[in-house]
Each structure stands twice: as structure tokens, then as C-alpha cells.
SEKOLMI-286366 format. One record per residue: residue number from 1; x, y, z of N, C-alpha, C, CB in turn; residue in one letter. Coordinates in nm, 4 decimals. Glycine has a CB too. Layout:
REM residues N
    k    n.east   n.north      n.up   ca.east  ca.north     ca.up    c.east   c.north      c.up   cb.east  cb.north     cb.up  r
  NUM         X         Y         Z         X         Y         Z         X         Y         Z         X         Y         Z  a
...
//
This chain:
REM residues 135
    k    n.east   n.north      n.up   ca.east  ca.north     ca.up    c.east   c.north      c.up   cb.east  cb.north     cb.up  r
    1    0.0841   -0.1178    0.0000    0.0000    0.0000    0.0000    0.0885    0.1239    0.0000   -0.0956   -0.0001    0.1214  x
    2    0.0405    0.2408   -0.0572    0.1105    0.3305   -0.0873    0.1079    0.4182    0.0558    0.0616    0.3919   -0.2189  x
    3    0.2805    0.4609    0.0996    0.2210    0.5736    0.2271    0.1779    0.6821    0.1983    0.3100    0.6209    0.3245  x
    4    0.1543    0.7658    0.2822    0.0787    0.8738    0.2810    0.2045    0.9433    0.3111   -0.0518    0.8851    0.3738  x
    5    0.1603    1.0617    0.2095    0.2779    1.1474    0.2349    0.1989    1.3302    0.2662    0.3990    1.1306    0.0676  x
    6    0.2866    1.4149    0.3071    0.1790    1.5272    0.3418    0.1517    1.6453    0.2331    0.2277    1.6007    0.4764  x
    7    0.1328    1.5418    0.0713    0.0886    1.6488   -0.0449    0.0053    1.6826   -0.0024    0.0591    1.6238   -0.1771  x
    8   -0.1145    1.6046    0.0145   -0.2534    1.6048   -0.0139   -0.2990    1.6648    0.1194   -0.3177    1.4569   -0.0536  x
    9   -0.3871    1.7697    0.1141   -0.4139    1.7887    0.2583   -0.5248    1.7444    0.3355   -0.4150    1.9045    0.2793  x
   10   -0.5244    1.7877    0.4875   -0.5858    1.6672    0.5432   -0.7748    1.7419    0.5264   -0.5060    1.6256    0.7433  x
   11   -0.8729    1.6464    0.4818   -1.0264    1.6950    0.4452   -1.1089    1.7381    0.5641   -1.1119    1.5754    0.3753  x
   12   -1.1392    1.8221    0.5611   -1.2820    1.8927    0.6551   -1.3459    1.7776    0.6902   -1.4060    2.0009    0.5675  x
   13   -1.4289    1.8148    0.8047   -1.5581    1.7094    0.8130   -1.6129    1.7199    0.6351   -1.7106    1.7805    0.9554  x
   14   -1.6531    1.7890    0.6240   -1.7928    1.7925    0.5242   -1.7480    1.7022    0.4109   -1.8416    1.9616    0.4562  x
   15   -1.5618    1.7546    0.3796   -1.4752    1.7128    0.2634   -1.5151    1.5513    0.2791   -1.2913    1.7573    0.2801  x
   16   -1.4499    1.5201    0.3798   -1.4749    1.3801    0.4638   -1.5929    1.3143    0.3930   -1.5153    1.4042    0.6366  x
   17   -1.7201    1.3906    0.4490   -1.8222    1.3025    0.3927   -1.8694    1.2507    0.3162   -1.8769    1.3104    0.3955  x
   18   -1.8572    1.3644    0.2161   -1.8590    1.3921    0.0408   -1.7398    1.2519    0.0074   -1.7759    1.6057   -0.0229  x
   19   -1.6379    1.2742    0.0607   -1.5121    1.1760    0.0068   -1.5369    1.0100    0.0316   -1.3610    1.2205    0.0987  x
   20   -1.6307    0.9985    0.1432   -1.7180    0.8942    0.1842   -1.8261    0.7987    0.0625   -1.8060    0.9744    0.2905  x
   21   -1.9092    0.9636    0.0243   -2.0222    0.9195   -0.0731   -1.9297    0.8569   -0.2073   -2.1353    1.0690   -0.1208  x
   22   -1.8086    0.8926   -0.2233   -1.7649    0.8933   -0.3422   -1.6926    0.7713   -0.3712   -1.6944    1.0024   -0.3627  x
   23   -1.6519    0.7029   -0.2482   -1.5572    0.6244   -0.2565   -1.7020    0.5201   -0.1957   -1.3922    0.6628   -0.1704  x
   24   -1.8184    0.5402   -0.2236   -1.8889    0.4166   -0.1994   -1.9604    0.4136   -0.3276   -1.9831    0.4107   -0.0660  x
   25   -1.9949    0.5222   -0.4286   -2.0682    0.5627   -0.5309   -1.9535    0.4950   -0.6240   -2.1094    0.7305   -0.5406  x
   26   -1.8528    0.5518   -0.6240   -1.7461    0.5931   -0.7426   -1.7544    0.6974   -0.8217   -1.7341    0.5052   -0.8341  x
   27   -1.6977    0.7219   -0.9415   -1.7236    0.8481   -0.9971   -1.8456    0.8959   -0.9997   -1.6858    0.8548   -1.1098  x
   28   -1.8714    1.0161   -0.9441   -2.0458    1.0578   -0.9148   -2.1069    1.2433   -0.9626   -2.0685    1.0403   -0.6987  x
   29   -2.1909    1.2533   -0.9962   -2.2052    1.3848   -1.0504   -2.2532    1.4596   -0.9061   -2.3216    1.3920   -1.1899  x
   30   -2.2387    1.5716   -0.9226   -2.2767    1.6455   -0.8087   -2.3998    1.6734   -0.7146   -2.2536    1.7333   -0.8418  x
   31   -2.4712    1.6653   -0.8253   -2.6323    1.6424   -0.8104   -2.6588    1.4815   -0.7372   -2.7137    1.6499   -0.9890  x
   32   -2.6198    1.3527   -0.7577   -2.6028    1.2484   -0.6846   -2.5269    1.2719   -0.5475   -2.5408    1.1577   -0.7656  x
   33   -2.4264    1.3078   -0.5526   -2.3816    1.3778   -0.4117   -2.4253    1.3797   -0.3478   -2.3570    1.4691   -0.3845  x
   34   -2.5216    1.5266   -0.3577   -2.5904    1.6327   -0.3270   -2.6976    1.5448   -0.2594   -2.6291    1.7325   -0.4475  x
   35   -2.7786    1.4709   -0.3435   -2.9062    1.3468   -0.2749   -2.8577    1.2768   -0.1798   -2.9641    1.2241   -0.3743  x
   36   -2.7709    1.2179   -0.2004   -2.7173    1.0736   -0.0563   -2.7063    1.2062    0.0514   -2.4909    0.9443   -0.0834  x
   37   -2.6250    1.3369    0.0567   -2.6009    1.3998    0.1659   -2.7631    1.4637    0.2052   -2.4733    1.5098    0.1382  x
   38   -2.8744    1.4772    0.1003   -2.9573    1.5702    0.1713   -3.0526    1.4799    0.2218   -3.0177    1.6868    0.0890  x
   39   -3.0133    1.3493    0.2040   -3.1144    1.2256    0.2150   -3.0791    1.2099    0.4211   -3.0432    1.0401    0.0752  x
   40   -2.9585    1.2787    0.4827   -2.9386    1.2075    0.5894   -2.9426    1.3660    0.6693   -2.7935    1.0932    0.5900  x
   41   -2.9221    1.5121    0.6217   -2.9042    1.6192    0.6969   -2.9787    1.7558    0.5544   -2.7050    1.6239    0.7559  x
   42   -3.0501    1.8308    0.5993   -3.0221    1.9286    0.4726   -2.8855    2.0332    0.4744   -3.1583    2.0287    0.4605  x
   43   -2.8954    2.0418    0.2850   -2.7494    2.0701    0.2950   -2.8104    2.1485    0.1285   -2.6014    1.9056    0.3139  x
   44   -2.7438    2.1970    0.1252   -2.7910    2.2949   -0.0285   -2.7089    2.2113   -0.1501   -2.7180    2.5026   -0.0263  x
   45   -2.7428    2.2547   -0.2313   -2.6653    2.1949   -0.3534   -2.5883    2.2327   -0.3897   -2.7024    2.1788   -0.4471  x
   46   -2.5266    2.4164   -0.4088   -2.4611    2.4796   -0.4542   -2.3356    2.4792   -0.2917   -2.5514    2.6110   -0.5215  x
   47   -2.3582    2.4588   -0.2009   -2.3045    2.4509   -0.0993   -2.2112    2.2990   -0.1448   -2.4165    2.4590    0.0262  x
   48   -2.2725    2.2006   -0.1672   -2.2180    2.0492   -0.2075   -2.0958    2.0817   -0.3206   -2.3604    1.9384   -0.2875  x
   49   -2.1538    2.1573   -0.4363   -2.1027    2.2035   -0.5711   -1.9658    2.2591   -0.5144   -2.2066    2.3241   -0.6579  x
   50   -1.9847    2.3936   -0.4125   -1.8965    2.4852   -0.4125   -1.7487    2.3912   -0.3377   -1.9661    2.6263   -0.3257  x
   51   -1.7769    2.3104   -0.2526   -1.7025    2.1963   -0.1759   -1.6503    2.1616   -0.2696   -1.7664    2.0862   -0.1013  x
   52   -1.6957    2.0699   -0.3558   -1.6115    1.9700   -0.4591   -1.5483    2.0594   -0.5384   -1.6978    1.8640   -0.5556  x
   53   -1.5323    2.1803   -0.5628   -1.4781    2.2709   -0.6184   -1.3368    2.3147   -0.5656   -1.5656    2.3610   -0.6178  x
   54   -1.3558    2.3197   -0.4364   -1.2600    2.3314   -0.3751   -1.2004    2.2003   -0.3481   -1.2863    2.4027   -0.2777  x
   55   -1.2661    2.1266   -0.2869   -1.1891    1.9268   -0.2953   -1.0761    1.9427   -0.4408   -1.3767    1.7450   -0.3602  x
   56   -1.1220    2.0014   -0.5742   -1.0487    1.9618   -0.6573   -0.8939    2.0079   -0.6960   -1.1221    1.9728   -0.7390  x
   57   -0.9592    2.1445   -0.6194   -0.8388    2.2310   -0.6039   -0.7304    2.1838   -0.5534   -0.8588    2.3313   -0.5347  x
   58   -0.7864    2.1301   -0.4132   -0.6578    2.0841   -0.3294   -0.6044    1.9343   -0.3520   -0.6929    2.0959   -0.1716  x
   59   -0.6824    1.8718   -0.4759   -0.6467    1.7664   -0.5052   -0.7022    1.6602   -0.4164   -0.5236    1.7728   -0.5137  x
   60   -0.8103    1.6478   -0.3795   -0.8784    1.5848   -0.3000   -0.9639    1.4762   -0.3533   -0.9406    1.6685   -0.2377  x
   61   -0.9863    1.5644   -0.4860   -1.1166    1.5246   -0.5733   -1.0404    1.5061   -0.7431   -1.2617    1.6797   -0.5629  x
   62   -1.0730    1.4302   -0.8294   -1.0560    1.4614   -0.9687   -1.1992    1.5055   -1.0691   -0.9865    1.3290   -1.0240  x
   63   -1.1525    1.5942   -1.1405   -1.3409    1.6561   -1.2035   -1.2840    1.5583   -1.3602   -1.3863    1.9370   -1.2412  x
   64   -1.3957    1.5303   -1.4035   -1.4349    1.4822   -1.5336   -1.5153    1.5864   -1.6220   -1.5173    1.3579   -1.5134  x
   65   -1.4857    1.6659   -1.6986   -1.5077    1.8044   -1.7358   -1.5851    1.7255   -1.8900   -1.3367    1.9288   -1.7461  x
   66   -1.5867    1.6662   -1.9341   -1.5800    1.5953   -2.0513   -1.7354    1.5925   -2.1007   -1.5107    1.4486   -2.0269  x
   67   -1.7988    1.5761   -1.9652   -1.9831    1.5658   -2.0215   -2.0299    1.6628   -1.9694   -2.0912    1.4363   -1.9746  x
   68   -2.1582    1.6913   -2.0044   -2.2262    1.8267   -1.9459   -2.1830    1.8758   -1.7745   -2.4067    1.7945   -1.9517  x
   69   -2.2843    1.7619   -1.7097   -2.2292    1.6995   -1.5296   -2.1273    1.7005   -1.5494   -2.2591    1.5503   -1.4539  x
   70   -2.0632    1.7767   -1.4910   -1.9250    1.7495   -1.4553   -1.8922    1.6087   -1.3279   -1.8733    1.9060   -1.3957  x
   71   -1.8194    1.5178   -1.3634   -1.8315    1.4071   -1.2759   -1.6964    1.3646   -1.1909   -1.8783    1.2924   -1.3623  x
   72   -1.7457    1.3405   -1.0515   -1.6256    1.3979   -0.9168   -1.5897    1.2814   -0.9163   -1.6683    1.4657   -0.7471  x
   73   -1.4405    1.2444   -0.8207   -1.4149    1.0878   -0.8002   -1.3442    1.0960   -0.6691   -1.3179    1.0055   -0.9252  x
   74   -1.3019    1.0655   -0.6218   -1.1705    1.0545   -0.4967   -1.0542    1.0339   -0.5936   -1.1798    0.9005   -0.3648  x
   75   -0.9644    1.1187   -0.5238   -0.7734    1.1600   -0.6101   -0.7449    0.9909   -0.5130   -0.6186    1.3973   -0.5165  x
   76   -0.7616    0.9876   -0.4024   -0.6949    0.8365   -0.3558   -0.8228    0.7389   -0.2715   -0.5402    0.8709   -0.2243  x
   77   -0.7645    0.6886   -0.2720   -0.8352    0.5463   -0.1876   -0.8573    0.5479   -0.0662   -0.7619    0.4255   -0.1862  x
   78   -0.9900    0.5269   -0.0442   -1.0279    0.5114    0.1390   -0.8972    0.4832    0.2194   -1.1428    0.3605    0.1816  x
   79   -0.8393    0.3768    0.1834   -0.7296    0.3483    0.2518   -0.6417    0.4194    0.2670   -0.6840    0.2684    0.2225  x
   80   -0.5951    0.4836    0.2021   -0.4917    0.5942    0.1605   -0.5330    0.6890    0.2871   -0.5152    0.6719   -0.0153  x
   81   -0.6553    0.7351    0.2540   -0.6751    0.8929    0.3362   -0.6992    0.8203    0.5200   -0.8771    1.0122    0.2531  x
   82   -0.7385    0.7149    0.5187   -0.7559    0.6840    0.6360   -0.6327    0.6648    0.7000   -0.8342    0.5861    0.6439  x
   83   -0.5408    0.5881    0.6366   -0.3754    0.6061    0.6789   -0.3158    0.7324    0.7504   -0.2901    0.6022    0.5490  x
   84   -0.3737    0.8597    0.6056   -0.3463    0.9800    0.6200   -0.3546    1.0784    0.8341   -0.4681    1.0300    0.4909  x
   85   -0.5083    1.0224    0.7941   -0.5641    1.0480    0.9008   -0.5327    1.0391    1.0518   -0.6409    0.9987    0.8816  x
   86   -0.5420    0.8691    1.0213   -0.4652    0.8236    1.1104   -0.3118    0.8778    1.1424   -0.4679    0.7031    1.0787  x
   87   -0.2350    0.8925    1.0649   -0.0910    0.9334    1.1141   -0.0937    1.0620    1.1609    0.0180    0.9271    1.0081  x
   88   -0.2323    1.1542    1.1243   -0.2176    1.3173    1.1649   -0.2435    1.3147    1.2699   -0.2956    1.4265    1.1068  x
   89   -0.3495    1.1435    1.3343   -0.4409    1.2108    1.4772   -0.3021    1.1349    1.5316   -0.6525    1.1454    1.5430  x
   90   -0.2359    1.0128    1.5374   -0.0850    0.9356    1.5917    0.0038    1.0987    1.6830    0.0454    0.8558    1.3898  x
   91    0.0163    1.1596    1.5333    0.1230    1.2378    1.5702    0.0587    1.3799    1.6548    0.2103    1.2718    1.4277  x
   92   -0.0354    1.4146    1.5912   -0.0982    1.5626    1.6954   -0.1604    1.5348    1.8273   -0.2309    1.6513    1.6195  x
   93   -0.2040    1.4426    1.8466   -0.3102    1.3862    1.9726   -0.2199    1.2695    2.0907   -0.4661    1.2780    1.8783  x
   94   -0.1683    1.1522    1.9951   -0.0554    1.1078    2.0970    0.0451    1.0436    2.0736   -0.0897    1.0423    2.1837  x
   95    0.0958    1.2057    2.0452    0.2656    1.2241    2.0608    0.3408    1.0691    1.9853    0.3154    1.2369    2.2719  x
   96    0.2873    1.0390    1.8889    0.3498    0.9064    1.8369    0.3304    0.8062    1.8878    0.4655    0.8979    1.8313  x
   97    0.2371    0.7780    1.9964    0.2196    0.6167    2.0795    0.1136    0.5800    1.9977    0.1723    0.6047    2.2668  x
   98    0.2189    0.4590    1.9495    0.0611    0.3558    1.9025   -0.0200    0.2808    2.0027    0.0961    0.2234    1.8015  x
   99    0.0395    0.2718    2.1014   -0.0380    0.2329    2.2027   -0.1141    0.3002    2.2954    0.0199    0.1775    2.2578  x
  100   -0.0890    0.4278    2.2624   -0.1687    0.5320    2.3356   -0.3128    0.5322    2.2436   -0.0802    0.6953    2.3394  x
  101   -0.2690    0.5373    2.1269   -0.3834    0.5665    1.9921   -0.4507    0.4524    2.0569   -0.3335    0.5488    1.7931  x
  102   -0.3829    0.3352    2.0020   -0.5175    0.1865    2.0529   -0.5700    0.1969    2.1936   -0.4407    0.0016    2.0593  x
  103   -0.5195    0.2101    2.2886   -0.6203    0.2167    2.4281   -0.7156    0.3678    2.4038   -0.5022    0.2305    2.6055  x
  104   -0.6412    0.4354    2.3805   -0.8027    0.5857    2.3205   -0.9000    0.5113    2.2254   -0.7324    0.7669    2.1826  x
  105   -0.8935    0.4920    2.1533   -0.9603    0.3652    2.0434   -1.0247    0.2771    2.1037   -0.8625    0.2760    1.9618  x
  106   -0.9583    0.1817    2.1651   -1.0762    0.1100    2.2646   -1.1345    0.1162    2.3441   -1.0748    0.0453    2.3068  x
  107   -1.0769    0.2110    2.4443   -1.1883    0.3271    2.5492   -1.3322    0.4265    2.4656   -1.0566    0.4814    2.6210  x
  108   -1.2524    0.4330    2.3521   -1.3959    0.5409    2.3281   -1.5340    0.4369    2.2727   -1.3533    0.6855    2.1706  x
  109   -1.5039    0.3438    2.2598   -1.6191    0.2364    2.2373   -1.5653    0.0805    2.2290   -1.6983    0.2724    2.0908  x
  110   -1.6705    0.0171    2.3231   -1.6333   -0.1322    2.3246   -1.6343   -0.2079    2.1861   -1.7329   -0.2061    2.4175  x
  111   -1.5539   -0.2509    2.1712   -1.5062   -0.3771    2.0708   -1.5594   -0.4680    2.0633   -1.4027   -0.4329    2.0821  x
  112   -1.6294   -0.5672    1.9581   -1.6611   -0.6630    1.9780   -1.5545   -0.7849    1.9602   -1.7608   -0.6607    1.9169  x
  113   -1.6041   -0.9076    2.0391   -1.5316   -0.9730    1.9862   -1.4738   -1.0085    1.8712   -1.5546   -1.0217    2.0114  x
  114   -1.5443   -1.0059    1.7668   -1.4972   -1.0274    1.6362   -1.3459   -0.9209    1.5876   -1.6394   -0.9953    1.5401  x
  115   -1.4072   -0.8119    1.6331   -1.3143   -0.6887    1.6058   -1.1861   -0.7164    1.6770   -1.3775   -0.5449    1.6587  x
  116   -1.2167   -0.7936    1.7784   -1.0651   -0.7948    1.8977   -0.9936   -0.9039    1.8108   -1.0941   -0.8630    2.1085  x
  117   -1.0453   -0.9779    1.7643   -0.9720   -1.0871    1.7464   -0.9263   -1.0443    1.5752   -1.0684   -1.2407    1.7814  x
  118   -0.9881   -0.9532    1.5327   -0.9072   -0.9057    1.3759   -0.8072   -0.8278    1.4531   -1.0079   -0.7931    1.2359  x
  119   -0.8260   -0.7818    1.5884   -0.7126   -0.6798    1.6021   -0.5891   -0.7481    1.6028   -0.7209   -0.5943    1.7280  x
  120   -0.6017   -0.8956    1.7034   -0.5350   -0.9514    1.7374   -0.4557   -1.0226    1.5986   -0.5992   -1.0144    1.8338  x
  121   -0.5004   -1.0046    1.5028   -0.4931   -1.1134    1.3759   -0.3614   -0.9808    1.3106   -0.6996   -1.1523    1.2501  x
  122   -0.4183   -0.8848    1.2590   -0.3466   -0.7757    1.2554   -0.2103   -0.7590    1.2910   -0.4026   -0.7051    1.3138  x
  123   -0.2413   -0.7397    1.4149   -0.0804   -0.7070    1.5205    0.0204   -0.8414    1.5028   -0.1228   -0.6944    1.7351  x
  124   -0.0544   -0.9612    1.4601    0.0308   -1.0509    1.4543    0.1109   -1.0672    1.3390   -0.0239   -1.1476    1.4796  x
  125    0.0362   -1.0051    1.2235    0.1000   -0.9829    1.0859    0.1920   -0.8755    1.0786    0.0014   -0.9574    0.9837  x
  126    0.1413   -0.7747    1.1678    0.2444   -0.6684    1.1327    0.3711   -0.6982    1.2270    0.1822   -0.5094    1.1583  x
  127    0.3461   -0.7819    1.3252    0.4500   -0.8410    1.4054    0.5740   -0.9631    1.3126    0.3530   -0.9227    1.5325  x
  128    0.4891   -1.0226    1.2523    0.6121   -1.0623    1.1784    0.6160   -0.9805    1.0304    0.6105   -1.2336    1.1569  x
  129    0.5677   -0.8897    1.0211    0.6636   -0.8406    0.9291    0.7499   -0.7515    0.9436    0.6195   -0.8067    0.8439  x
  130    0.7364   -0.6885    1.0806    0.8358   -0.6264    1.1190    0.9640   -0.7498    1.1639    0.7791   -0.5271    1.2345  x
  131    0.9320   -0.8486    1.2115    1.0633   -0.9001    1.2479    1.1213   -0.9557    1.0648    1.0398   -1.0518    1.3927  x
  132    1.0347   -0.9819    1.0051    1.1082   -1.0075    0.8539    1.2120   -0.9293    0.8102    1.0183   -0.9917    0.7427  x
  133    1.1476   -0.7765    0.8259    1.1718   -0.6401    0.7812    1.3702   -0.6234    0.8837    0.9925   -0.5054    0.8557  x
  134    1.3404   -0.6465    0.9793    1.4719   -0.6516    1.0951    1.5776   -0.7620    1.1139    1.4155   -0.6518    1.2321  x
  135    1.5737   -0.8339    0.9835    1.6593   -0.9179    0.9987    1.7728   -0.9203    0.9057    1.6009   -1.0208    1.0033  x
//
């Protein structure tokens, strides 16, 4: 997976959400947007419009200029920006502990089992690939 590096900057809530609809839609016109977001909060259209306008600017977003609708996409991958994310809240919130991050993480809502045991599945992979990586 590709790291995250600090081109791209980090998205607003709203950016966030929009970047949400998009990466569950895929390439999507604005007006579709605009519905999934006014379907859960009202929210204007030209307000939605003026966002992805700016998303594109900062490279957040790619526009498809090509058909009438102009049609939006995500510049990277859920994964990507969640990485992103993750390393901004790691480093601004706690001070680089990954273990600080995971006990805040599991304090702010109980885990289910299922989840504990992907955690556990996880840490064990990245455990030997760090010892792969160190030898």
C-alpha cells in the first residue's frame, strides 16, 4: 500500500463526507452527491457544488469536465486517506504512541469480539513483518 505522504491535505468534516459518498458511489455527478447527503441532513446543492470545487483544487477530488455533469471521483483510496488520518491524529493527539492511539480507540467504544480478534490477527502480521523487515 502506498504511504501517505503530506501532499494532499488533510479533508474537513464535510470534505470527509462527500469523500465517503464517493468512494462508496465511485465516480459521481454532483447532483447524486448532493441526494445521498440531503437524504441524511439538509445541505444545499450549490453549498455540495462549491465543496467539490474546492476538494479539486486541493487535489482531493478529480473533475471529469468531458460531459455536461461534470463528474467527481476521490484523487486516492479510502485506505490511503484513512492512513493519512490516522498518522495526523498518531502524531498531533498522541505524541506518536501507538499504544496510546489503541487504548483511546478502545476506550472510546467497546469492541466486539470479532473486532478484537481481527485486532489480534493484525498485530500478529504486522509483528512478523516487522521481524522479517529486521533481519
Amino acid at each position: 500500500m502506498e504511504k501517505p505522504s503530506g501532499l494532499t491535505p488533510r479533508p474537513t468534516d464535510a470534505e470527509l463526507e462527500i469523500l465517503t459518498v464517493l468512494w462508496s458511489r465511485g465516480p459521481t455527478t454532483v447532483r447524486e452527491v448532493h441526494e445521498v447527503i440531503a437524504a441524511r441532513k439538509p445541505t444545499q446543492y450549490t453549498t455540495v457544488l462549491k465543496t467539490l470545487q474546492i476538494m479539486a483544487e486541493k487535489g482531493l477530488v478529480k473533475r471529469d469536465e468531458t460531459q455536461r455533469a461534470h463528474i467527481y471521483e476521490a484523487a486516492r483510496p479510502r485506505e490511503w486517506t484513512q492512513q493519512q488520518l490516522a498518522g495526523d491524529l498518531l502524531q498531533r493527539a498522541f505524541n506518536g504512541s501507538a499504544r496510546s492511539l489503541m487504548v483511546g480507540a478502545l476506550s472510546a467504544r467497546k469492541a466486539s469480539k470479532a473486532e478484537l480478534a481481527e485486532l489480534r490477527k493484525l498485530l500478529a502480521e504486522y509483528e512478523a513483518e516487522y521481524e522479517k523487515e529486521t533481519r
